[in-house]
C-alpha positions in Angstrom: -92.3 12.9 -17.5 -89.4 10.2 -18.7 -87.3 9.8 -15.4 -83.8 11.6 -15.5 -84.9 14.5 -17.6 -86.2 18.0 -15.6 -90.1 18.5 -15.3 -91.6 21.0 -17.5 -92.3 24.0 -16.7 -95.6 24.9 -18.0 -98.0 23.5 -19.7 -100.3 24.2 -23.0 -104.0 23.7 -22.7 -106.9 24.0 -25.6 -109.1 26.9 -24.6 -112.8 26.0 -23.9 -116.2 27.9 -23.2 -116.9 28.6 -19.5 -120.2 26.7 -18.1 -122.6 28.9 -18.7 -123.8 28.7 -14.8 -119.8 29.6 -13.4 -119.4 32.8 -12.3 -117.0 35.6 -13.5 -113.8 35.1 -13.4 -112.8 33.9 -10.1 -109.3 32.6 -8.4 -110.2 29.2 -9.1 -109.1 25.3 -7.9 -107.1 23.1 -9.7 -108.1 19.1 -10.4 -106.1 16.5 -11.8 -107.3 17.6 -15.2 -105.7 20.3 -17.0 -106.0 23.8 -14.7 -108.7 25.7 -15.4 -108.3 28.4 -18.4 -109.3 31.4 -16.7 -106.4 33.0 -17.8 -107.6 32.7 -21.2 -110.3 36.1 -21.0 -106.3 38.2 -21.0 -105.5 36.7 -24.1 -105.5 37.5 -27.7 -109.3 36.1 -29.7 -107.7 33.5 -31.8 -105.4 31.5 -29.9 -105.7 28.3 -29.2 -103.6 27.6 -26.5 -101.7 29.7 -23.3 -98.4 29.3 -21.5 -99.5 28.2 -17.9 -96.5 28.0 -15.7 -96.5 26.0 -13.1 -95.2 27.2 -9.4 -91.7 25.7 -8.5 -92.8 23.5 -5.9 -95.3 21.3 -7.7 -93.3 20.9 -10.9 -92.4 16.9 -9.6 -93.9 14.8 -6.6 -96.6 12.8 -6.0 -99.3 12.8 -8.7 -102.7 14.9 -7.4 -105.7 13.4 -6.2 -108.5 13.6 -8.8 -110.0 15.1 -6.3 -107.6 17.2 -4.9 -108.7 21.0 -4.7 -106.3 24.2 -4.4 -107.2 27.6 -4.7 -105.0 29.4 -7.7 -105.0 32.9 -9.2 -104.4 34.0 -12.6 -100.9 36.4 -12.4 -99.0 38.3 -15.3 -95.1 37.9 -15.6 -93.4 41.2 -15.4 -91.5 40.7 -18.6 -93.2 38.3 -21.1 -96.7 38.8 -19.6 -97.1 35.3 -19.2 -100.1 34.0 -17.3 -99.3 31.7 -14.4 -101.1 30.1 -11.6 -100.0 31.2 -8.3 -101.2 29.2 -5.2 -102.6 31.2 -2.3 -102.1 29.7 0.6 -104.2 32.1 2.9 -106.7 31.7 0.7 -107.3 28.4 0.4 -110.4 26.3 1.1 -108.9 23.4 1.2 -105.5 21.4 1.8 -104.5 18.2 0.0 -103.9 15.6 2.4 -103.9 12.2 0.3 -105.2 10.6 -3.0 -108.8 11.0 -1.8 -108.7 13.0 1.3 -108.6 16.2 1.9 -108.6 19.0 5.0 -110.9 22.5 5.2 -109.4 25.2 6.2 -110.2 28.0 8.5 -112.1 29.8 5.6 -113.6 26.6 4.4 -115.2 26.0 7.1 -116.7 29.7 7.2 -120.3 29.9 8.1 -122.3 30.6 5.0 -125.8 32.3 6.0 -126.2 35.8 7.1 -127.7 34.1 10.7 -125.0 31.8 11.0 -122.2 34.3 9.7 -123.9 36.9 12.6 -123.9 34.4 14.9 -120.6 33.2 14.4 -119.1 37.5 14.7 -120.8 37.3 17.8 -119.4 34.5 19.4 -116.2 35.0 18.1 -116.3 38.4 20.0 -117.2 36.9 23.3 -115.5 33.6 23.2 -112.4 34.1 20.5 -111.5 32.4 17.5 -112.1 28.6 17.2 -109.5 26.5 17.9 -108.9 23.2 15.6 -109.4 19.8 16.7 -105.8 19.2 16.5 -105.0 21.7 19.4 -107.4 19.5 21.9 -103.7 18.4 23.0 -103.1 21.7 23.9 -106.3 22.3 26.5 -104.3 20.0 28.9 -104.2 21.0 32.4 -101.6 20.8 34.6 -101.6 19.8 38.2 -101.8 23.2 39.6 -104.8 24.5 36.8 -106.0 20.8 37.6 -106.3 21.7 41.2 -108.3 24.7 40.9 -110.5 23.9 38.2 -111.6 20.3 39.7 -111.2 20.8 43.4 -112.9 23.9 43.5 -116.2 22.4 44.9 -114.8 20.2 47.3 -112.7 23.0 48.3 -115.5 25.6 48.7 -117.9 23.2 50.4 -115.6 23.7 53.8 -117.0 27.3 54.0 -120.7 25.9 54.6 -120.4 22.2 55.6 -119.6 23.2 58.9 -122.8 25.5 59.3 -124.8 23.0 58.0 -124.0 20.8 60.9 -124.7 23.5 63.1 -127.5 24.4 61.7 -129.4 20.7 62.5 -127.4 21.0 66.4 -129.2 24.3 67.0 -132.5 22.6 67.2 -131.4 21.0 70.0 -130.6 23.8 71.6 -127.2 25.8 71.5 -125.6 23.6 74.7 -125.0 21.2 72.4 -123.5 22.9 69.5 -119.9 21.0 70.6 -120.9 18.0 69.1 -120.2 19.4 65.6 -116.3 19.0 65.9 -116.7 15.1 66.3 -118.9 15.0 63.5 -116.5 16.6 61.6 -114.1 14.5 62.6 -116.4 10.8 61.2 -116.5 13.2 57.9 -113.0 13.7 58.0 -112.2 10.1 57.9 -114.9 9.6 55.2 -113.0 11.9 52.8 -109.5 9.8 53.3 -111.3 6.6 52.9 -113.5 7.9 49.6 -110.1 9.6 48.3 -108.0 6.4 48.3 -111.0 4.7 46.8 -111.1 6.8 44.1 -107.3 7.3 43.5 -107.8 3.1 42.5 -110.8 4.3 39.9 -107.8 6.7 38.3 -105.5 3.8 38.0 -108.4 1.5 36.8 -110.0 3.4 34.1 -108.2 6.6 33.0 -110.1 6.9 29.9 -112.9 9.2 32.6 -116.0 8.7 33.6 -115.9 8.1 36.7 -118.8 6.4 38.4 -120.6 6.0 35.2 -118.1 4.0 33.8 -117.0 1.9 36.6 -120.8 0.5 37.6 -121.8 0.2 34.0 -118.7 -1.8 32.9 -118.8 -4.1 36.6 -122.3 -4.1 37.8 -124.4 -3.4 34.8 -126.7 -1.3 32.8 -128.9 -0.6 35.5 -126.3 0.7 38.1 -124.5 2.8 35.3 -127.1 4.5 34.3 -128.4 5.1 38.2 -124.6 6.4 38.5 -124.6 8.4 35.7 -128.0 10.1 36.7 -127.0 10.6 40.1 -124.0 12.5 38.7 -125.8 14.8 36.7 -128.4 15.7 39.7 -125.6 16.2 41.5 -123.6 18.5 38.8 -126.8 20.8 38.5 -127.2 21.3 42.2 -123.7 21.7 42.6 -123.8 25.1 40.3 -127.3 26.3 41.8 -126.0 25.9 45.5 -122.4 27.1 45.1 -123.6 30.2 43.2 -126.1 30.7 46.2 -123.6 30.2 48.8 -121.7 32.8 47.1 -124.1 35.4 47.1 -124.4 34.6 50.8 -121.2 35.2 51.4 -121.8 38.4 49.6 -125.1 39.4 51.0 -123.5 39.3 54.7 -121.0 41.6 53.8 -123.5 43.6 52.3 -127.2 43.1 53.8 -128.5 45.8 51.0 -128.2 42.9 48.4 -130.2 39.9 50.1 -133.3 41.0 47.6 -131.7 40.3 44.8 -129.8 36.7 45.7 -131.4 35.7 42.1 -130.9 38.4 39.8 -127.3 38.2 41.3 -126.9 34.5 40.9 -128.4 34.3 37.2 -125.9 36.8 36.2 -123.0 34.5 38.2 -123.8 31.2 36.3 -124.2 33.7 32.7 -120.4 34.5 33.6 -119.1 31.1 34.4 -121.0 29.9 31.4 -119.0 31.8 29.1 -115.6 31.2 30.8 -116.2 27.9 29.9 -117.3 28.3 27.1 -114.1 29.8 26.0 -112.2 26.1 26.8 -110.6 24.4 29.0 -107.2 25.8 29.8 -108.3 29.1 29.5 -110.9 28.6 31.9 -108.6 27.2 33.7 -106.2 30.2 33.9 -109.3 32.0 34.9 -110.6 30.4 37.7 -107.2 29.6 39.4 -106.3 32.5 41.2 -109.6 32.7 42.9 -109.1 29.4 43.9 -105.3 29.5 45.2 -106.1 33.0 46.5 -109.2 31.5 48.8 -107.0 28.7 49.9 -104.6 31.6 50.8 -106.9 33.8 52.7 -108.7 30.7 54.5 -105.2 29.3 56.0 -104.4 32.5 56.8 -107.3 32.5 59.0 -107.2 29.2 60.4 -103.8 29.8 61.6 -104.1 33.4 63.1 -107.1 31.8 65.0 -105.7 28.9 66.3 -102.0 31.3 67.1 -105.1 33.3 69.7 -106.9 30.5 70.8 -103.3 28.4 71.5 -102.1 32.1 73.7 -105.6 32.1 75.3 -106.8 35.4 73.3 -110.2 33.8 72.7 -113.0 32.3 74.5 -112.1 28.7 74.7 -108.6 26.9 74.9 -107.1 24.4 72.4 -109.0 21.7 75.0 -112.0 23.3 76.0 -114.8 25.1 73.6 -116.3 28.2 74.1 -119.6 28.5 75.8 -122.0 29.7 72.9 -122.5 33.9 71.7 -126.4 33.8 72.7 -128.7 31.1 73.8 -131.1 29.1 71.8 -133.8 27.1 73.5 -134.1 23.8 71.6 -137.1 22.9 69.5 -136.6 19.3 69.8 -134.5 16.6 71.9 -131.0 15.6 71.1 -131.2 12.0 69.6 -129.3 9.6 67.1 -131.7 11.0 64.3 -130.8 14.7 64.8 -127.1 13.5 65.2 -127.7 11.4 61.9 -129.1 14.6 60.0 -126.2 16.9 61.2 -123.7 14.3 59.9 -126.0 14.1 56.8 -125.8 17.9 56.0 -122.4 17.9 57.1 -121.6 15.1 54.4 -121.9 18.3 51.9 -118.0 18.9 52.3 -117.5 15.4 50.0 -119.4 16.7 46.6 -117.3 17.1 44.3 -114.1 14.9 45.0 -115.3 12.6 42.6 -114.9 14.9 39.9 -110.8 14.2 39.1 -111.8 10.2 38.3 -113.9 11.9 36.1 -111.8 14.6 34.5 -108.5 11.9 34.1 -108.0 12.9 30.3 -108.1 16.6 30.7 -104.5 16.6 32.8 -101.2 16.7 30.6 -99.3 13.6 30.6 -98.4 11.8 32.5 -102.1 11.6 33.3 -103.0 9.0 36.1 -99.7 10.1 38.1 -100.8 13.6 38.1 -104.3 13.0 38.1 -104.1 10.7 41.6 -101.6 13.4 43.0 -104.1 16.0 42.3 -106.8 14.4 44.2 -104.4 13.7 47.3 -103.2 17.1 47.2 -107.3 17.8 47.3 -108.0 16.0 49.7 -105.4 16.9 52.1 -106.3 21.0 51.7 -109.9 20.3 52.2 -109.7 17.8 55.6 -107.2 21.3 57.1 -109.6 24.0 56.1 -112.8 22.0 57.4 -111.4 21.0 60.8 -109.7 24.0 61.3 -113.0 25.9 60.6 -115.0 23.7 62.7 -112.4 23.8 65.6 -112.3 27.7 65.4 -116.3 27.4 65.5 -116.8 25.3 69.0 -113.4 27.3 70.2 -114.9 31.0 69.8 -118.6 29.9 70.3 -120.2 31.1 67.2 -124.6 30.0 66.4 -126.1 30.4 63.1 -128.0 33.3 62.3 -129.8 34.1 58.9 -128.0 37.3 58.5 -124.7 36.3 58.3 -121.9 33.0 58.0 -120.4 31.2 60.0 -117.2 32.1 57.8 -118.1 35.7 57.7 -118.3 35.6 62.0 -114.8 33.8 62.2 -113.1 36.2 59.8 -114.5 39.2 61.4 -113.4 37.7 65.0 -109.8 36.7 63.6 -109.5 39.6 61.2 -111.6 42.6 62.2 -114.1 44.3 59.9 -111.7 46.1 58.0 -109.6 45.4 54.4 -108.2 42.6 55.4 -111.9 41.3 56.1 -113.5 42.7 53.2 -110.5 40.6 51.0 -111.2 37.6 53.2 -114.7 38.0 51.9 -114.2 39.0 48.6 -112.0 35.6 48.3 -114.7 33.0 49.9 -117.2 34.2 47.5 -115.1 33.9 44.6 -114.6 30.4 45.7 -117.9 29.5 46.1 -118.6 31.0 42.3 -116.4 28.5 41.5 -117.2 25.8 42.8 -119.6 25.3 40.2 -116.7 25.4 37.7 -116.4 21.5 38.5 -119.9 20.6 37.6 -118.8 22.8 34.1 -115.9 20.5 33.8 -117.9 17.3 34.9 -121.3 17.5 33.2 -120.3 18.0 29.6 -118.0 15.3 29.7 -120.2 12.6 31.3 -123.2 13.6 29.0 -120.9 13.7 26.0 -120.0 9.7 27.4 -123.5 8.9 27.8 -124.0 10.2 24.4 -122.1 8.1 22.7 -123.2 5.5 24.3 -126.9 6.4 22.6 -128.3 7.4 26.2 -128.6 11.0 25.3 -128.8 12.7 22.1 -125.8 12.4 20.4 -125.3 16.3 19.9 -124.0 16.2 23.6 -120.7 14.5 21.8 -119.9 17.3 20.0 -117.4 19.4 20.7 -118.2 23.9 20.0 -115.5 26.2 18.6 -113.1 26.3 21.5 -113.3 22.5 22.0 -116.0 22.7 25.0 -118.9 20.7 24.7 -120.9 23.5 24.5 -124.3 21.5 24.1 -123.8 20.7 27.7 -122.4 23.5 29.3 -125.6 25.6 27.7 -127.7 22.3 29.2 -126.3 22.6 32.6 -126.6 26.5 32.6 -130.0 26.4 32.0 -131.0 23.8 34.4 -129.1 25.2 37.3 -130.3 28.9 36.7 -134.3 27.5 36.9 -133.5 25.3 39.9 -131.6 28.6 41.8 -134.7 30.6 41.2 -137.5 27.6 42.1 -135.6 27.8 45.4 -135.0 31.7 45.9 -131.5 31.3 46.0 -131.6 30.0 49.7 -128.6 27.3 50.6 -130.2 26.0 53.2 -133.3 24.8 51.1 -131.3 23.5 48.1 -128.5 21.5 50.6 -131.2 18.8 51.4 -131.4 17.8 47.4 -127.4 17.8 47.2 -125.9 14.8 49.1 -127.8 12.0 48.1 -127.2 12.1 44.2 -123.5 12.3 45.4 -123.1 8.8 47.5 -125.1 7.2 45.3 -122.7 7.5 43.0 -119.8 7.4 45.6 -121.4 3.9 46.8 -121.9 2.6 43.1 -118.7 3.7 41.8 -116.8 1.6 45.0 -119.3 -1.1 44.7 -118.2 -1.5 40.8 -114.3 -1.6 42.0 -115.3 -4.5 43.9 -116.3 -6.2 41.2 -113.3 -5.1 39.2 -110.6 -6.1 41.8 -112.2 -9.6 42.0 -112.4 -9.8 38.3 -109.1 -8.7 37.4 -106.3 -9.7 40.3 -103.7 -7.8 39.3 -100.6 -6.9 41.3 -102.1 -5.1 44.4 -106.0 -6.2 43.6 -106.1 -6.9 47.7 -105.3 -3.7 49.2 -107.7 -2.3 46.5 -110.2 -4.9 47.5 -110.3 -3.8 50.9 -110.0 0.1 50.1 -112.9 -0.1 48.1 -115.1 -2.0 50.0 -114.7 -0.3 52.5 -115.4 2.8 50.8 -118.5 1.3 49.2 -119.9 0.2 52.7 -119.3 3.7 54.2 -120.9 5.9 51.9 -124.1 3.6 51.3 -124.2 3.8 55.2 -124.1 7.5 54.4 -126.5 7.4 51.4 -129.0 5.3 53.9 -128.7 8.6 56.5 -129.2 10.7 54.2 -132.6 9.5 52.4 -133.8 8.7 55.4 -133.1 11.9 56.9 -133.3 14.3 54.6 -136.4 12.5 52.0 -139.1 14.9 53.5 -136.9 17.8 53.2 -136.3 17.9 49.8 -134.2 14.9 49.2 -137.1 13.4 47.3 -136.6 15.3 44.5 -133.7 14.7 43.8 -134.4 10.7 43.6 -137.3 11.5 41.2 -135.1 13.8 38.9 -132.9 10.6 38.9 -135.7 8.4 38.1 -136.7 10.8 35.3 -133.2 10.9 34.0 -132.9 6.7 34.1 -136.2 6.8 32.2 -135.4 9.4 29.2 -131.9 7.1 29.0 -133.8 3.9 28.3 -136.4 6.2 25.5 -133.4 7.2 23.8 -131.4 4.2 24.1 -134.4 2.4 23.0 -134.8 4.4 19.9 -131.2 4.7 18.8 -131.2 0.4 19.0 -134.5 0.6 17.2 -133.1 3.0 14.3 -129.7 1.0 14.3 -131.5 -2.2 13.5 -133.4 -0.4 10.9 -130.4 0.8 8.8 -127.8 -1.7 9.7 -126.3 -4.0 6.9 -125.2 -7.2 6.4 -121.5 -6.4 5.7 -121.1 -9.8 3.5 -124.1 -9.1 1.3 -121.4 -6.2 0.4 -121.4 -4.4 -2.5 -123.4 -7.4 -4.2 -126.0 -5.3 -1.7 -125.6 -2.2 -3.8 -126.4 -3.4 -7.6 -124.9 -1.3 -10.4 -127.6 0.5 -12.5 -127.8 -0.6 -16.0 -127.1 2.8 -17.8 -128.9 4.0 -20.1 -126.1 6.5 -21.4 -123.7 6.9 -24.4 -120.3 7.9 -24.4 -119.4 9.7 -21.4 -121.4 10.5 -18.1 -123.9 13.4 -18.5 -124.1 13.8 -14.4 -121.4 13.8 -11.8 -123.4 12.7 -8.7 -122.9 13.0 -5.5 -123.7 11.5 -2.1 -122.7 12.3 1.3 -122.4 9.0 3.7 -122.0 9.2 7.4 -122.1 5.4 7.6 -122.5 2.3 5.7 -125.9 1.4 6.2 -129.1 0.7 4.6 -129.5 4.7 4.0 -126.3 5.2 2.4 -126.2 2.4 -0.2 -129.9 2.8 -0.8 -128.5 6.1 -1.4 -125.7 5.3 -4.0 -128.4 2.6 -5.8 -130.5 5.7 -6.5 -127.3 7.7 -7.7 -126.2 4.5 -9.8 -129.5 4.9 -11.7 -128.9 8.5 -12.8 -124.8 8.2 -13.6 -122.3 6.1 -13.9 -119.9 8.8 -12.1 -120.8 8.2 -8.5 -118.4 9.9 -5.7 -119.7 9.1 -2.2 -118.3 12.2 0.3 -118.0 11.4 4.2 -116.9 14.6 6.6 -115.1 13.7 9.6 -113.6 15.3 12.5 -110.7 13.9 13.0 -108.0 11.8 10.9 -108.2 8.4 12.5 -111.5 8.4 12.3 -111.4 9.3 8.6 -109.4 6.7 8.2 -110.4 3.8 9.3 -114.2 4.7 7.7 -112.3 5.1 4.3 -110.7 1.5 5.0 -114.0 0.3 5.7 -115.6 1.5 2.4 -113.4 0.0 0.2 -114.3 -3.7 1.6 -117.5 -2.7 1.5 -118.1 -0.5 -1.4 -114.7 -1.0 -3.5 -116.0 0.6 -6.6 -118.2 3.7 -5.6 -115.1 6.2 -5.4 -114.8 7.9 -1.7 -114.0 11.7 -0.9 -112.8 12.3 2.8 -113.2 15.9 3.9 -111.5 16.7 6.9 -113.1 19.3 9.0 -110.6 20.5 11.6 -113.0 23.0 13.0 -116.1 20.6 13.1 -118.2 22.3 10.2 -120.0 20.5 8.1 -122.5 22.6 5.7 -119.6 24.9 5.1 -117.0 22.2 3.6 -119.7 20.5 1.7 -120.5 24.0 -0.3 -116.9 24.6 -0.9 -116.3 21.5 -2.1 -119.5 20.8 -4.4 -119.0 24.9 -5.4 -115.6 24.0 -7.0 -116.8 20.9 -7.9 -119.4 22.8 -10.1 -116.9 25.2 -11.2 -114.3 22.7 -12.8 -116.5 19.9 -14.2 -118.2 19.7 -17.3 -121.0 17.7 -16.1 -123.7 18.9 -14.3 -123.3 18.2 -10.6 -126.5 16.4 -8.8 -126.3 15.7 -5.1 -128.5 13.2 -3.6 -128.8 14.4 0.1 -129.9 11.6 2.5 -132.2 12.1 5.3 -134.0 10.4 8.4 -137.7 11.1 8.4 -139.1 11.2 12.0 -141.6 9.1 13.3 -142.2 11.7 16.0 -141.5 15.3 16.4 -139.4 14.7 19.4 -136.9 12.5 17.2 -135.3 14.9 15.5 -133.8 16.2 18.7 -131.8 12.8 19.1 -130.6 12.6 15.0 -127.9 15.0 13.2 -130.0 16.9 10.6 -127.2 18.9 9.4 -127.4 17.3 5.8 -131.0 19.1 5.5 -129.3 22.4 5.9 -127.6 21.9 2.8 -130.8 22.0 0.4 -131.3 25.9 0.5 -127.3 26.5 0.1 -127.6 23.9 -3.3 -130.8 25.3 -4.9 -130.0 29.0 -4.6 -126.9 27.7 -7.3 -128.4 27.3 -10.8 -125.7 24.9 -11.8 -126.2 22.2 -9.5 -129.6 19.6 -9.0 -130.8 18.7 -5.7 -132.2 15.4 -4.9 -134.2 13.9 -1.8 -133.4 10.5 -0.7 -136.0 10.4 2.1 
C-alpha cells in the first residue's frame, strides 16, 4: 500500500485444494500468507477468486509475523453475501505479541487428553480457575495477611512452649515447677535478640531465603546446604506437631476423640493442603481470622487473669506463685541438665520466626519495610502471650496432666467451662492448625530456591495453576502426614525432633551475617555486627543444649534426616553439573557449530521442520543439524513462562543461531504440551508442506534420573502421531 492513499479493503485470493490430511471446514488462523480460502466451499464451482474483507482494525499497522496465528471464521454479509473473516477474540489460541513471538491463551493452553482434561475439571472444582503468571503481582500480601499467614507458628507455639517446660520441671518434682517463669524469661530475651537479627537478614537479602541464602552466599556450600536442610526438617515437623497440638487442644475438650488424634490430623493437613493449594492471598484470607481471632481470645485471657490474680481472686499474688493443684514426687534431682532440657523444650516458642526472612517477596511493596515491621509486630505479640501464659501458670498453680492443657486448665479457671470456654477452645485449636500454614508458605519456596540452584529436582521450581508451588506443598503434605502417624499424633514425642533443625539454622543464618557485615561495611554494618553475633553465639549455645539434651530423645533423627537431605543435595547437584557439562557449548564455535546441510532439494522445501529448544546446548543444535539434513525450512520453537525470560533467550539465539528462524510461545498459564499442539495443529492446517517435528530428548542413564529432568517434550509424541498430516521424529 503506496503511503497517502486508504488501505484496501479486501483482498482477492486464487482458490486452491485443501491438504488432503486438514479437517472439514474449520474457523481457521491466519499467516502472513494470503488467509486461508475456507470461504471458498460457499461459493459458486468456477470461480477463481473471492472477496475476503478484511476487519476494520487490521486494514493498516504493523506488518504480521510470518508466524503470527489468529483464529478467524468464515461470515456472510447481510446484503451482498460476501464472505469475510471475522476474528474471534474468545476464541482464540493464540495472541500476537511481536514478529516472532507469540502468547497462548486460556484455551490454548487447555489440557488435551481425556486424563489430563479430567484431571484438570477436577481441580478446577476444588482449587478454581488458574490464574496467569502475570497476576503473581497480585498474590501479594499485606502486612496484616502477612501477619497471620507467617506468624502463625511462632504465634501458636505459646500455647505449648510453656507446658513443655513444665513438663521436664515435673520430674523434679512439682515444688519446683516455679522455675519455669525464669526460663521463660532467658527465652524471652532470645526471641528479641533472634528478631533483630533477622530484621538485618530482611534488609540484607530481600530476594528470600532466609538461612539458606545467607550461609550459602557468606560461609559456603557446606553451611547452605546444612541451613537449607535444617529448614526443611524443621518445616515438616512444624506441620506434624502443630496439627497434633491441635487435636490436643481438641481432644481435651472432647476426651471421646483421643483414639482417633490420626485419622483427625490426616484429614487437618488434607484441608490445609488444599487451602494452599488454592494460592497465596487466598490462603491468606483464609487463615487470617483464625489467627487474629486466637490472638483475640488468648489476650482476652491473659488479661482477665492477671485483673484476678492483681485483686487477689486467685491462688497466688502478682509477687508470689501459687503452691501447685496436686503433688508430684520427683523421679530425679533438680540439676543444670534438667534446667538445660526445660529451657531446651521451652526453646519451641522460637520455630517459626524465621519464616518472614524467608517469605520477603510475598509482601506488597514496599517489601523490606513491611516485611521487618511484620516480624516486630510478631515478635512483640508472641513475648505477651508466652509470659503472660507462663505467669498465669506459676500464679494459679497448674501440673501437667495427659488429659488435658495447660491452656485448656487456664481458660477453664479464667473463663469457666461454658461458651465462652468452648470459643476459647475452638480458637487455640484453630491456631495451632495453622501453624503449619508457615511451613506451607516456607517449604515450597526454599525447595523451589534449592531447585534452581540444581540441589533438588527442578520440578520443585514450578509454579501449579494458582501460582503455588504445588510440587512442594504435595511434598511437604506427604511427609508430614507419615511422620504424624510414625509418632501417633503425640506432641510430646515429636517436640524432641523440632528445636534442633531450627537453631541450626538460626545459628548459621547469624553466623553468615557476620560474614556479610565484615564483608560489606555499609552505613550501620557495626550495630549489625554486634546484633548478629550476638544472635549467632546465643542460639548455637542453644543448639549445643539442645543436642545434647534432647539426642537420645529423638533429636537424633532429626540430624540424620538432615544428613540424608545434605547427601541427596550433593547426588543431584552432582548430576545436574555432570549433565550440564555434557550438553554445554562453546558459544564462539557458534553457528559455525551447527553446519548447514547440503540439500538435496529442488525448487522449494518439501518439509517444514520443526524443533522445540529449551536451551542452546549440544542437544539442541545437534537437533537443528539433524533438521538441516531433511529441509532447508528449519523453525526452532522455545516455550517460556514469562516475557523477560523469552526475551533475553530470543536475544541469545540470534548470536548464537542467527539463521535458524526462532518461534517464542508464551505460556501464561505454564502449559507446555497444549501450546505446542495448537501451534504445530495450525501450523499443519495453513502450510503446504508437510510438517515434521524433531522432538529432542534426554535418555537416562538410571531410572531415578528421570525424576530430576523435564520430560514434558516426550508427552508430545502420542498427541503428533494420532494426526496423519504431521511426521514425528526422535532425536535421542
Amino acid at each position: 500500500m503506496t503511503e497517502g492513499k486508504r488501505p484496501r479493503s479486501f483482498v482477492r485470493i486464487s482458490r486452491r485444494p485443501r491438504k488432503s490430511r486438514d479437517p472439514p471446514s474449520q474457523p481457521h488462523e491466519d499467516r502472513k500468507s494470503p488467509p486461508p480460502v475456507d470461504a471458498s466451499s460457499h461459493l459458486e464451482e468456477g470461480h477463481h477468486s473471492e472477496r475476503i474483507v478484511i476487519p476494520r482494525h487490521e486494514r493498516s499497522g504493523p506488518a504480521k509475523s510470518p508466524l503470527g496465528v489468529e483464529l478467524r471464521e468464515v461470515r456472510y454479509g447481510s446484503t451482498a453475501r460476501t464472505p469475510y473473516l471475522r476474528v474471534v477474540p474468545r476464541q482464540l489460541t493464540f495472541k500476537s505479541v511481536a514478529p516472532g513471538y507469540i502468547s497462548a491463551t486460556e484455551i490454548g493452553s487447555q489440557p488435551r487428553g481425556r486424563l489430563e482434561r479430567l484431571v484438570q475439571a477436577i481441580k478446577g472444582v476444588v482449587l478454581g480457575s488458574p490464574f496467569a503468571t502475570a497476576r503473581i503481582a497480585e498474590e501479594r500480601l499485606t502486612k496484616l495477611k502477612a501477619l497471620a499467614i507467617f506468624s502463625s507458628d511462632a504465634l501458636s507455639s505459646s500455647a505449648y512452649a510453656t507446658e513443655e517446660i513444665l513438663l521436664i520441671l515435673l520430674l523434679a518434682g512439682s515444688n519446683n515447677l516455679h522455675y519455669a517463669l525464669p526460663i521463660a524469661g532467658v527465652i524471652a530475651l532470645l526471641i528479641i535478640i533472634v528478631t533483630a537479627s533477622y530484621r538485618q537478614t530482611i534488609r540484607a537479602y530481600p530476594s528470600g531465603g532466609g538461612a539458606y541464602v545467607v550461609a550459602l552466599e557468606n560461609l559456603g556450600r557446606g553451611a547452605g546446604l546444612t541451613a537449607g536442610a535444617a529448614l526443611l526438617v524443621d518445616y515438616v515437623l512444624t506441620v506434624s506437631v502443630s496439627v497434633a497440638a491441635g487435636i490436643a487442644a481438641v481432644t481435651s475438650a472432647i476426651p471421646e476423640l483421643h483414639d482417633f488424634r490420626v485419622p483427625l490430623g490426616v484429614a487437618v493437613i488434607a484441608l490445609m493442603t488444599i487451602g494452599n493449594l488454592r494460592g497465596i492471598r487466598e490462603a491468606g484470607t483464609l487463615f487470617a481470622l483464625p489467627t487474629y481471632f486466637f490472638i483475640f481470645s488468648m489476650t482476652m485471657v491473659i488479661v482477665v487473669g492477671i485483673v484476678r490474680v492483681a485483686i487477689g481472686d486467685a491462688p497466688g499474688s502478682l509477687l508470689h506463685e501459687a503452691p501447685p493443684e496436686r503433688q508430684v514426687v520427683a523421679t530425679q534431682g533438680l540439676t543444670l541438665f534438667v534446667l538445660m532440657r526445660a529451657f531446651s523444650s521451652g526453646s519451641a516458642a522460637l520455630t517459626g520466626i524465621e519464616a518472614i526472612s524467608n517469605g520477603v517477596p510475598a509482601f506488597k511493596s514496599p517489601e523490606v519495610p513491611n516485611a521487618r515491621t511484620t516480624m516486630t509486630a510478631m515478635a512483640g505479640i508472641l513475648i505477651f502471650l508466652f509470659l503472660g501464659i507462663t505467669f498465669l501458670t506459676s500464679r494459679f498453680g497448674f501440673v501437667p496432666s495427659e488429659d488435658e492443657t495447660i491452656v485448656s486448665k487456664l481458660g477453664a479457671e479464667v473463663l469457666g467451662r461454658n461458651m465462652l470456654y468452648y470459643v476459647y477452645q475452638v480458637a487455640t485449636a484453630l491456631v495451632l492448625f495453622l501453624a503449619a500454614n508457615t511451613s506451607y508458605n516456607g517449604f515450597p519456596p526454599l525447595a523451589a530456591i534449592l531447585a534452581r540452584d540444581r540441589f533438588l529436582p527442578r520440578q520443585f521450581s514450578f509454579r501449579g495453576d494458582r501460582l503455588a508451588y504445588s510440587n512442594g506443598i504435595m511434598l511437604l503434605a506427604g511427609a508430614a502426614a507419615v511422620l504424624l502417624a510414625a509418632f501417633g499424633g503425640e506432641v510430646t514425642r515429636l517436640i524432641p525432633l523440632y528445636a534442633f533443625g531450627v537453631f541450626v539454622s538460626f545459628t548459621l543464618s547469624q553466623s553468615g551475617m557476620v560474614r556479610h557485615w565484615l564483608r560489606v561495611k555499609e552505613p550501620g554494618w557495626r550495630t549489625g555486627l554486634v546484633i548478629s553475633a550476638l544472635g549467632a553465639v546465643a542460639t548455637a549455645v542453644v543448639a549445643v543444649i539442645i543436642l545434647g539434651t534432647k539426642f537420645t530423645h529423638g533429636a537424633w533423627l532429626s540430624v540424620l534426616m538432615m544428613i540424608l537431605l545434605m547427601g541427596m543435595f550433593a547426588l543431584i547437584r552432582r548430576h545436574y553439573d555432570w549433565f550440564q557439562a555434557k550438553i554445554a557449548v562453546d558459544p564462539a564455535s557458534l553457528p559455525a557449530g551447527v553446519p548447514p546441510a547440503a540439500s538435496v532439494e529442488h525448487g522449494a522445501p518439501r518439509d517444514h521442520v520443526i524443533v522445540p529448544v529449551d536451551g542452546i546446548n549440544k542437544i539442541s543444535c545437534g537437533a537443528i543439524a539433524m533438521a538441516r539434513e531433511i529441509s532447508t525450512m528449519v523453525t526452532a520453537v522455545h516455550v517460556s513462562e514469562n516475557r523477560e525470560e523469552a526475551e533475553r533467550f530470543a536475544q541469545e539465539w540470534e548470536r548464537a543461531v542467527p539463521d535458524v528462524p526462532l518461534l517464542v510461545i508464551e505460556s501464561p498459564f505454564r502449559a507446555f504440551v497444549a501450546p505446542m499442539l495448537a501451534y504445530l495443529e495450525r501450523l499443519d492446517e495453513q502450510e503446504e508442506q508437510r510438517i515434521t517435528v524433531i522432538l529432542p530428548t534426554f535418555v537416562p542413564r538410571h531410572w531415578w534420573e528421570r525424576i530430576l529432568h523435564n520430560r514434558d517434550v516426550l508427552r508430545l509424541r502420542p498427541f503428533l502421531k494420532a494426526r496423519t498430516g504431521l511426521k514425528v521424529v526422535g532425536f535421542p
